[in-house]
C-alpha distance (Angstrom), angle and dihedral (degrees) to the residues before:
residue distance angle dihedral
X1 . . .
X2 3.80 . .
X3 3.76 116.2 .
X4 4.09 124.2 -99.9
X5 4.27 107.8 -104.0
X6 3.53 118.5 -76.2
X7 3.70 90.6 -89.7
X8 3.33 93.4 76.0
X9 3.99 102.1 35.3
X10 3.82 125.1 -123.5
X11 4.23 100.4 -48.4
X12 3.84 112.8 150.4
X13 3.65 126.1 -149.7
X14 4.14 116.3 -157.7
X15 3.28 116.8 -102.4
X16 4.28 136.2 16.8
X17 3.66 121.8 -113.0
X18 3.33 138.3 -130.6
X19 4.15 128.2 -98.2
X20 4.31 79.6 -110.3
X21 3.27 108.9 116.4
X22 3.83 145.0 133.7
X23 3.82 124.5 -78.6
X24 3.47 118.2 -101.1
X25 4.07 100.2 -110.6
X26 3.85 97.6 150.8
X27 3.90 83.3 137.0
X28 3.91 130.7 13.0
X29 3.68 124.3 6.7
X30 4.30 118.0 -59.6
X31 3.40 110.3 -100.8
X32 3.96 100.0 10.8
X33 3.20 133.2 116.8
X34 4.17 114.3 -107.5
X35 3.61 93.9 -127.0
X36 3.81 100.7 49.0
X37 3.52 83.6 45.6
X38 3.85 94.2 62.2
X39 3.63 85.7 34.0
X40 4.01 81.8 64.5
X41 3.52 97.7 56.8
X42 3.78 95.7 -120.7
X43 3.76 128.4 80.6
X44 4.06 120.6 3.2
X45 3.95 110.3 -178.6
X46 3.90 92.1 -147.8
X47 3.97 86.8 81.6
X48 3.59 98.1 -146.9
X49 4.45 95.6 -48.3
X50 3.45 99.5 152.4
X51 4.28 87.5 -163.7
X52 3.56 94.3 43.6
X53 3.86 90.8 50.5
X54 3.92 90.4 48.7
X55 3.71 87.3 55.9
X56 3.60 98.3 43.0
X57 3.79 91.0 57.9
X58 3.84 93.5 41.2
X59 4.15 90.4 52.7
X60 4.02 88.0 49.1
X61 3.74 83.7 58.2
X62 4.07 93.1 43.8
X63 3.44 87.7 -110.2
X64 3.96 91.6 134.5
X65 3.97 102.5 156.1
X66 3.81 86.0 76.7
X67 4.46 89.9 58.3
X68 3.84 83.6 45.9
X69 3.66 89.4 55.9
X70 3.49 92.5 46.2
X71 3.71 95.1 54.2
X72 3.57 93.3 41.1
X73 3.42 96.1 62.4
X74 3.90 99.6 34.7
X75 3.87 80.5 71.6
X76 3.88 114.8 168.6
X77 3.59 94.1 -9.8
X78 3.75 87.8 126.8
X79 3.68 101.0 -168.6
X80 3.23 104.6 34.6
X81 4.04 88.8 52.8
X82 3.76 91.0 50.1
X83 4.01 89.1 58.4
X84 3.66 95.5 40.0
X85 3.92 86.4 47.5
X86 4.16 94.5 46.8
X87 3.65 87.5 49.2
X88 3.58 101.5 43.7
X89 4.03 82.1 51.5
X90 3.08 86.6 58.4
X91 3.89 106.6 77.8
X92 3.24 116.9 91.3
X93 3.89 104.7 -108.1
X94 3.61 88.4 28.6
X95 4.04 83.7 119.3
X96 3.90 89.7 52.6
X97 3.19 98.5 54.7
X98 3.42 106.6 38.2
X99 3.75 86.6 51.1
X100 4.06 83.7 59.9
X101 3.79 89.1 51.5
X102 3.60 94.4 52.9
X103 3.53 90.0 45.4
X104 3.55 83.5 60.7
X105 3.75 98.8 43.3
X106 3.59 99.5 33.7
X107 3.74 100.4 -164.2
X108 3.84 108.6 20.9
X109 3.43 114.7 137.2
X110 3.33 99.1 -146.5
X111 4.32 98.5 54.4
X112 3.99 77.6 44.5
X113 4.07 88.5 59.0
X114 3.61 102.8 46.4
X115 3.94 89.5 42.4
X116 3.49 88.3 46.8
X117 4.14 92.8 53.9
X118 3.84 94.3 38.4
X119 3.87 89.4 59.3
X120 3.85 82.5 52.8
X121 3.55 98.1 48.6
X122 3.65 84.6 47.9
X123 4.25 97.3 50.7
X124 3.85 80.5 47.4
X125 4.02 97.8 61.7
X126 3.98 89.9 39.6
X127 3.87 100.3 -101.2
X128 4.37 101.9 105.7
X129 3.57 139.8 35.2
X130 3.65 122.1 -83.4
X131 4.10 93.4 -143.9
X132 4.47 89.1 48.4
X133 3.68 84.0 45.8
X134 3.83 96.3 54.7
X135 4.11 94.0 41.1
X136 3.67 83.9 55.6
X137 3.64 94.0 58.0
X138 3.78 95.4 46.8
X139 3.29 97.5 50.4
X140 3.99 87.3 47.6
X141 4.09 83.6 50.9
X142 4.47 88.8 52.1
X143 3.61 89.4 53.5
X144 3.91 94.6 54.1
X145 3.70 108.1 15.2
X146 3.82 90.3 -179.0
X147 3.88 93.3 60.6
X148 3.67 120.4 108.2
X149 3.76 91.5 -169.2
X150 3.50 103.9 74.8
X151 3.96 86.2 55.9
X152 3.92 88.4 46.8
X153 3.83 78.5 72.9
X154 3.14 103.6 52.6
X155 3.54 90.3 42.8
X156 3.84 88.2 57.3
X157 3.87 92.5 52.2
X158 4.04 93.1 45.4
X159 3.68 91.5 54.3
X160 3.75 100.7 55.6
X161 3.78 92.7 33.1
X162 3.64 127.3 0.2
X163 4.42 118.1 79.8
X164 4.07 112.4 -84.5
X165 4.23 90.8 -102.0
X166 3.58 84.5 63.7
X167 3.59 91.4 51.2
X168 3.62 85.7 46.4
X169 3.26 102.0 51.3
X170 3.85 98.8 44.3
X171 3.97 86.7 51.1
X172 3.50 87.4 59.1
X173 3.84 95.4 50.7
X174 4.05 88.9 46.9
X175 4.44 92.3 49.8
X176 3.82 86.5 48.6
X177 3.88 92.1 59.0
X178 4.23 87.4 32.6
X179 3.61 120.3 10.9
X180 3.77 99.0 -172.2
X181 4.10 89.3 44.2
X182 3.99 99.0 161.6
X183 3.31 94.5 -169.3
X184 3.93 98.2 49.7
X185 3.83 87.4 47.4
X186 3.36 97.4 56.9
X187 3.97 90.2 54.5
X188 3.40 96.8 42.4
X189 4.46 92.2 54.9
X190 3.79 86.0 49.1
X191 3.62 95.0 62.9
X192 3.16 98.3 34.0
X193 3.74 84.7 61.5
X194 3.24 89.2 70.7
X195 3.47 99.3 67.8
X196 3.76 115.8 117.3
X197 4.36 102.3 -94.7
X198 3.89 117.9 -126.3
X199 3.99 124.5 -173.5
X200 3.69 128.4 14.2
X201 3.73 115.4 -4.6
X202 4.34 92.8 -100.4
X203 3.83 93.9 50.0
X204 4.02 103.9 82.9
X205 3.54 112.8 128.8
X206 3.41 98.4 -119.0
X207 3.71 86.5 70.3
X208 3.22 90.1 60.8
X209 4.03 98.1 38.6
X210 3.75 84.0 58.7
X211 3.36 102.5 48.2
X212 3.48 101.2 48.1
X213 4.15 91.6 49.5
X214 3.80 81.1 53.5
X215 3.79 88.2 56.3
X216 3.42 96.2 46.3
X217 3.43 103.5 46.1
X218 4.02 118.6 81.7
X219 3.38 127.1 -79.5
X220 3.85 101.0 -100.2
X221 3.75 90.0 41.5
X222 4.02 113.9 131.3
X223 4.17 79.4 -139.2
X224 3.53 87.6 87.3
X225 3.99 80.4 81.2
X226 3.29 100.4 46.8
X227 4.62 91.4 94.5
X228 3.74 80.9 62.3
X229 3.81 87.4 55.3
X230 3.48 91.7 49.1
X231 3.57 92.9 57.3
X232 4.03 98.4 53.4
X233 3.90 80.0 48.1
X234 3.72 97.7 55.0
X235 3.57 84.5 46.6
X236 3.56 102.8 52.4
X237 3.83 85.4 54.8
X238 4.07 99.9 43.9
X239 3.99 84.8 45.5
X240 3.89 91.2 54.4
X241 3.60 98.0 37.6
X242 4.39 90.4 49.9
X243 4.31 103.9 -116.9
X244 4.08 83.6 97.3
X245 3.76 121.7 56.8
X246 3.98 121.4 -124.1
X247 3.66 95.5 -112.8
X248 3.99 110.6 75.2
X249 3.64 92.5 -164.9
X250 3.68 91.5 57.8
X251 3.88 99.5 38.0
X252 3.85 105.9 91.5
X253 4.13 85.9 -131.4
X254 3.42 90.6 130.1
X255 3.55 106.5 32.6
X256 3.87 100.3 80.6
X257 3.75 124.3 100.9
X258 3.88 92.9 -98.4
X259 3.59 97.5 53.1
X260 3.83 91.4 47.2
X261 3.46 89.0 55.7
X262 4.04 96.6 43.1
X263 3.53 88.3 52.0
X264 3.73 102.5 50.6
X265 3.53 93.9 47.6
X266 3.71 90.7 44.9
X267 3.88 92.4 53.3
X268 3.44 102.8 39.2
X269 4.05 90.1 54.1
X270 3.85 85.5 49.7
X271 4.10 83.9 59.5
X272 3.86 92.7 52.9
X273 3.88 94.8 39.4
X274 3.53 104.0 121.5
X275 4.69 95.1 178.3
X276 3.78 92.7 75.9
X277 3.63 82.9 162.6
X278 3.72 108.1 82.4
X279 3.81 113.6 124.6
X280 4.07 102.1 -129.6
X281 4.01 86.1 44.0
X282 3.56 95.5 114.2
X283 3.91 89.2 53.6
X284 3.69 85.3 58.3
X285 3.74 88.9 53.3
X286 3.38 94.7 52.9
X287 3.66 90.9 49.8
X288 3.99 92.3 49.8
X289 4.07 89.4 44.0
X290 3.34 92.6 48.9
X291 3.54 102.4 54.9
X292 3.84 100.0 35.3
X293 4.22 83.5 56.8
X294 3.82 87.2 55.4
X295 3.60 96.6 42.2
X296 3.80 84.5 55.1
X297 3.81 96.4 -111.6
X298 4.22 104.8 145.0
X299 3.41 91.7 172.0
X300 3.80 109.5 49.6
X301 3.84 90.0 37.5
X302 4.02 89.6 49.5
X303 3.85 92.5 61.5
X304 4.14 87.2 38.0
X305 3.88 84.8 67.6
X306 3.39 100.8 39.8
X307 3.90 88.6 62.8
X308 3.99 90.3 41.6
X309 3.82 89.9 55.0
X310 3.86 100.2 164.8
X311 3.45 99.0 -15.6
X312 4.01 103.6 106.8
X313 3.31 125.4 159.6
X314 3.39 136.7 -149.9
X315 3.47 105.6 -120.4
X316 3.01 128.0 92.7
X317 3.04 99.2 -2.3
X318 3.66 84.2 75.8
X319 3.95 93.4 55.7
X320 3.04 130.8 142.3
X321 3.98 91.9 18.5
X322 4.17 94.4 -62.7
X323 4.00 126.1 155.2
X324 4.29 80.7 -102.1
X325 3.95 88.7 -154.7
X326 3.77 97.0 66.3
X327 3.86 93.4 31.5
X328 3.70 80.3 55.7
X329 3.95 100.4 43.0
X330 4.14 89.4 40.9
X331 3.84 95.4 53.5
X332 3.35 81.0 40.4
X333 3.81 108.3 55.1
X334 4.25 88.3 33.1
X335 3.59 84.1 58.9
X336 3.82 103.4 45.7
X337 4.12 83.6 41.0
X338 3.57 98.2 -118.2
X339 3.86 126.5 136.8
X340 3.15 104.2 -128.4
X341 3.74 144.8 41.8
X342 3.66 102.1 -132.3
X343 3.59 88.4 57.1
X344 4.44 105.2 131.1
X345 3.58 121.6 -87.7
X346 4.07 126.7 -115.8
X347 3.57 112.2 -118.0
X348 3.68 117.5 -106.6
C-alpha cells in the first residue's frame, strides 16, 4: 500500500483498492455533453464564466481561435485553466478540433493541453484508448513542464481507472507544479474515500488528509472547504457499501462532534472570504449547502443557495445514487421555506 502525499506523512491504511471508483461529476452530468446539459436546464460545468461559455460554444462550432484566446490569456492562473481546460474537453469534438489546431500550431502547449484532456474525456465515456489518452497528456506536460493541467488529466484517468499509487503519484506531480490545486484535491479525497475505514466512525484518514491541506493552504484558499468534501465523499462510499443509510438528511453523517466542528469552521470562513471569484466556487457551495441541509441547518444552507443561484452541481447532490436535480431543488426550496420546488431561483 502506497503512502498518503507528503502532506500527510508516511501513514498506511490496509489494503489497495481497486481502479473502481465514482465518476468525476463535480459539475454537469457524467458522461454528457456540457452544452446539452445546459440545454437541460440542470447542471452546466462552466459555473456561470461568461468567457469560458463563449468559447465553449465557439469550439462546438470549430471555431477554436476563440479557446486559444481564452487559454492564452488565462495564463498561469492554474486553477482556473484546469477548469476552463476540463470543460472545454468536454464538448464533444473538442478532440477534433483541437487536433486541427495543433496541426496548425505544431508544438503549442496550449492546443497540446486541451487535445490532451479531450482524449481523456473521451477514454472516460468509453470512446478512446486509455494508453493514447495518457501519451497525450505527457507530451502536453514536456511542452510546458510548469503546467499542472496536463497532470489534472492524468489525474482524472487514474482515479476512475488506474491503482491508488498511480493516483498518488500523479497527485504528487500535479501539487509540485500547484500546491493548492483545487481541482486535484478534490479527486484525490474522493478516492481516498474509498479506502477501507478502521476505528471509530470520524477517524478515516481522509479526514485527516483534508484537514491538514486545509491548514496548510493560505488563508483565502477555497481548501479550507475541502473537510466538508471529505465528508460527502465518505458518504457516497458508506451509502454504497450499506453502514450509511440512502437518505443524507436522515443519516447522522454529520451530526458527530467532528463534523460539527468541520462545518462551523468551514462556514464561518465562507462569511469572511473576501476572493468570491475562484472558478470551482460554486462546487464548494454546493458542498457547504449540501451538508448544512443534512445536518439540519435551514439557515446557513438558505443563504448557501442564495449565493449558488443556478449554479448546482452535480455532486453530491447526486449521492448516494439520487435524481441530483430534485435532491438539489428539495434541499433547496425546504431551506429557502418555500413549498415548492419549482419555486424561481435568486440570481447569483
Amino acid at each position: 500500500m502506497p503512502p498518503l502525499p507528503p502532506l500527510l506523512g508516511a501513514r498506511r491504511a490496509s489494503t489497495d483498492q481497486s481502479g473502481d471508483t465514482a465518476p468525476d461529476d463535480s459539475g454537469a452530468l457524467a458522461g454528457a455533453p456540457a452544452s446539452e446539459d445546459a440545454a437541460a436546464g440542470a447542471f452546466d460545468d462552466a459555473l456561470g464564466d461568461a468567457e469560458l461559455l463563449a468559447a465553449r460554444a465557439a469550439l462546438a462550432q470549430g471555431r477554436w481561435q476563440v479557446a486559444r484566446s481564452l487559454l492564452l490569456h488565462t495564463g498561469d492562473d492554474w486553477d482556473r485553466r484546469g477548469h476552463r481546460a476540463t470543460v472545454l474537453a468536454a464538448e464533444p469534438y473538442a478532440a477534433a478540433w483541437s487536433h486541427e489546431w495543433l496541426l496548425a500550431e505544431p508544438g503549442c502547449a496550449d492546443a497540446a493541453t486541451l487535445y490532451a484532456l479531450a482524449l481523456v474525456q473521451r477514454t472516460l465515456r468509453g470512446k478512446e484508448d486509455a494508453d493514447r489518452a495518457r501519451e497525450a497528456c505527457r507530451t502536453a506536460a514536456a511542452l510546458a513542464p510548469a503546467d499542472p493541467t496536463p497532470w489534472l488529466g492524468l489525474l482524472l484517468l487514474a482515479r476512475t481507472r488506474g491503482p491508488e499509487h498511480e493516483v498518488l503519484r500523479t497527485f504528487a506531480e500535479l501539487r509540485e507544479r500547484h500546491p493548492e490545486h483545487h481541482h486535484g484535491h478534490h479527486l484525490l479525497v474522493a478516492r481516498l474515500a474509498e479506502r477501507p475505514q478502521g476505528g471509530r466512525a470520524e477517524s478515516h484518514e481522509v479526514y485527516d488528509l483534508a484537514e491538514l491541506a486545509a491548514a496548510e493552504a493560505p488563508a483565502d484558499s477555497p481548501l479550507a472547504v475541502l473537510p466538508v468534501v471529505a465528508y460527502a465523499e465518505r458518504y457516497r462510499v458508506l451509502a454504497a457499501t450499506g453502514p450509511a443509510p440512502g437518505d443524507p438528511v436522515g443519516s447522522g453523517h454529520w451530526s458527530g462532534p467532528r463534523a460539527r466542528r468541520i462545518l462551523r469552521a468551514a462556514f464561518d470562513w465562507w462569511l469572511e472570504w473576501e476572493h468570491d471569484d475562484h472558478p470551482r466556487r460554486h462546487t464548494d457551495l454546493n458542498h457547504l449547502a449540501f451538508a448544512m441541509s443534512c445536518a439540519g441547518r435551514p439557515a446557513e444552507a438558505a443563504a448557501l443557495f442564495q449565493r449558488i443561484g443556478r449554479h448546482a452541481t452535480r455532486a453530491p447532490w447526486s449521492y448516494p445514487h439520487r435524481d441530483a436535480w430534485q435532491a438539489f431543488r428539495t434541499a433547496r426550496s425546504r431551506a429557502l421555506g418555500r413549498p415548492s420546488p419549482e419555486a424561481p431561483f435568486p440570481e447569483s
